[in-house]
TORKOL-4160 file (C-alpha; in steps of 0.2 Angstrom, whole numbers, padded with zeros to 4 digits, m for minus):
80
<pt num="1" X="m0480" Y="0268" Z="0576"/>
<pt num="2" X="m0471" Y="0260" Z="0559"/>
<pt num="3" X="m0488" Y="0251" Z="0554"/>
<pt num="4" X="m0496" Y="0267" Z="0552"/>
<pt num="5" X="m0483" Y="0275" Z="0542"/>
<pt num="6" X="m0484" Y="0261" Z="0530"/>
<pt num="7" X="m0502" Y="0265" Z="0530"/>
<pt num="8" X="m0500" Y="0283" Z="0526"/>
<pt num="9" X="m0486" Y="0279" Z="0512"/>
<pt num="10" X="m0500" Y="0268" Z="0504"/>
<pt num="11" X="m0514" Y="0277" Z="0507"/>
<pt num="12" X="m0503" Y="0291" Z="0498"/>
<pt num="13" X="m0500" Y="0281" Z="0481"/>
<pt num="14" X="m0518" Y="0274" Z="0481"/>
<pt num="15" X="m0511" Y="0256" Z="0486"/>
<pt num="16" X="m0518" Y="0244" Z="0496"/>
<pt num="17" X="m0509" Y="0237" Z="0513"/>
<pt num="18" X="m0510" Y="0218" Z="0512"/>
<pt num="19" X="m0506" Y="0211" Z="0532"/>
<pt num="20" X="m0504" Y="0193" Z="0542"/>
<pt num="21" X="m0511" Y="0198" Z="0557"/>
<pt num="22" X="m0499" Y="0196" Z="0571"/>
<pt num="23" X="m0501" Y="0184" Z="0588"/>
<pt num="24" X="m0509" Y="0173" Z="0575"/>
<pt num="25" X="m0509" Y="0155" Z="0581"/>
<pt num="26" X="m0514" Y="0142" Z="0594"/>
<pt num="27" X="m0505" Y="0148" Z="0607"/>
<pt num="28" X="m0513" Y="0167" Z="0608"/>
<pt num="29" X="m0526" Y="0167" Z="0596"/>
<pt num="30" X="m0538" Y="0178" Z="0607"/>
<pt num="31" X="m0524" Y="0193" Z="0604"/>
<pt num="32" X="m0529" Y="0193" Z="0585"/>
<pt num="33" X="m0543" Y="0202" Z="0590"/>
<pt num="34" X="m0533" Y="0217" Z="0597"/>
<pt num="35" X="m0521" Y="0216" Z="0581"/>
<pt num="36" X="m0535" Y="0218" Z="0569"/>
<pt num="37" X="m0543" Y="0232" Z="0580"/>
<pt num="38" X="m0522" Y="0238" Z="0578"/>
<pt num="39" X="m0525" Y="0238" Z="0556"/>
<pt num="40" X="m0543" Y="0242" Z="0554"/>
<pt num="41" X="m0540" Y="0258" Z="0566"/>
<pt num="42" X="m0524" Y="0262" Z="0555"/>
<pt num="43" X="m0533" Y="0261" Z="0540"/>
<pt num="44" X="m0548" Y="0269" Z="0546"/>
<pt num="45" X="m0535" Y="0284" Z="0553"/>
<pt num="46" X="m0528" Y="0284" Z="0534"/>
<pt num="47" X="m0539" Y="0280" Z="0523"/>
<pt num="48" X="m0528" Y="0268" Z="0514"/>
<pt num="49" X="m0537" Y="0251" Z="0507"/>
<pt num="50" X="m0533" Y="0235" Z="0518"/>
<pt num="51" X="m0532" Y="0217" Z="0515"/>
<pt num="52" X="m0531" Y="0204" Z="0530"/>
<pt num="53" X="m0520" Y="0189" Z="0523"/>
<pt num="54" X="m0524" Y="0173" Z="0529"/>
<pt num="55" X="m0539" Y="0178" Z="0540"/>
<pt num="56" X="m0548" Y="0162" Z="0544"/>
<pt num="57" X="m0532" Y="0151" Z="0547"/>
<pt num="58" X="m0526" Y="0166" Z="0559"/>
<pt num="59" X="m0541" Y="0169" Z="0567"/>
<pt num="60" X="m0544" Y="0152" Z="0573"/>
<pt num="61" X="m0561" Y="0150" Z="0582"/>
<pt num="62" X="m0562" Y="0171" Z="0583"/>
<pt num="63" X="m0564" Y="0168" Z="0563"/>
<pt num="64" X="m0582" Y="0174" Z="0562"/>
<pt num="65" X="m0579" Y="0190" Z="0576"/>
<pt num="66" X="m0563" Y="0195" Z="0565"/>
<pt num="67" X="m0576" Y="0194" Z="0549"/>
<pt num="68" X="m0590" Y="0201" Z="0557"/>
<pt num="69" X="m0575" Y="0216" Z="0563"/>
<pt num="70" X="m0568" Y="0220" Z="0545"/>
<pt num="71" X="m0587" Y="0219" Z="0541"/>
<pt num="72" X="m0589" Y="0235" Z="0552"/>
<pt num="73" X="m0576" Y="0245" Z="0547"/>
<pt num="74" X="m0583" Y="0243" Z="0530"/>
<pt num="75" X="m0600" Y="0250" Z="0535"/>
<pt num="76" X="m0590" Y="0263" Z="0545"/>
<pt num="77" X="m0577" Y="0268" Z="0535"/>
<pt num="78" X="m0582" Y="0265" Z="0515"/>
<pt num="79" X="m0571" Y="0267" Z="0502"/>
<pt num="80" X="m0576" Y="0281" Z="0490"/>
């Protein structure tokens, strides 16, 4: 997959992967969910920081379940 390769190439350098998160928008906004599950789990697998772009205008009315998400993977997978 290309979005973890970018993952590993910044988690490499000590950079941060800054994303839009994909199927934003009215028309699918429920798929935001499984494109956020797609970053957190590659930077979970790499260890390389990441920043959701845009988070609250993308996530529509799954904002506070895409915070509460990011919020997990904090917990789960702190930065050292």
């Amino acid at each position: 997959m290309e979005i973890v390769e970018a993952f590993r190439a910044a988690a490499k350098y000590s950079a941060s992967v800054h994303v839009h998160l994909r199927y934003a928008g009215g028309k699918e906004p429920e798929t935001g969910l499984s494109a956020l599950e797609e970053v957190v789990a590659a930077a979970a697998a790499t260890r390389a920081p990441l920043h959701v772009v845009h988070i609250t205008s993308m996530g529509l009315k799954y904002t506070p379940q895409l915070i509460a998400m990011v919020e997990g993977g904090k917990k789960k997978w702190p930065r050292t």
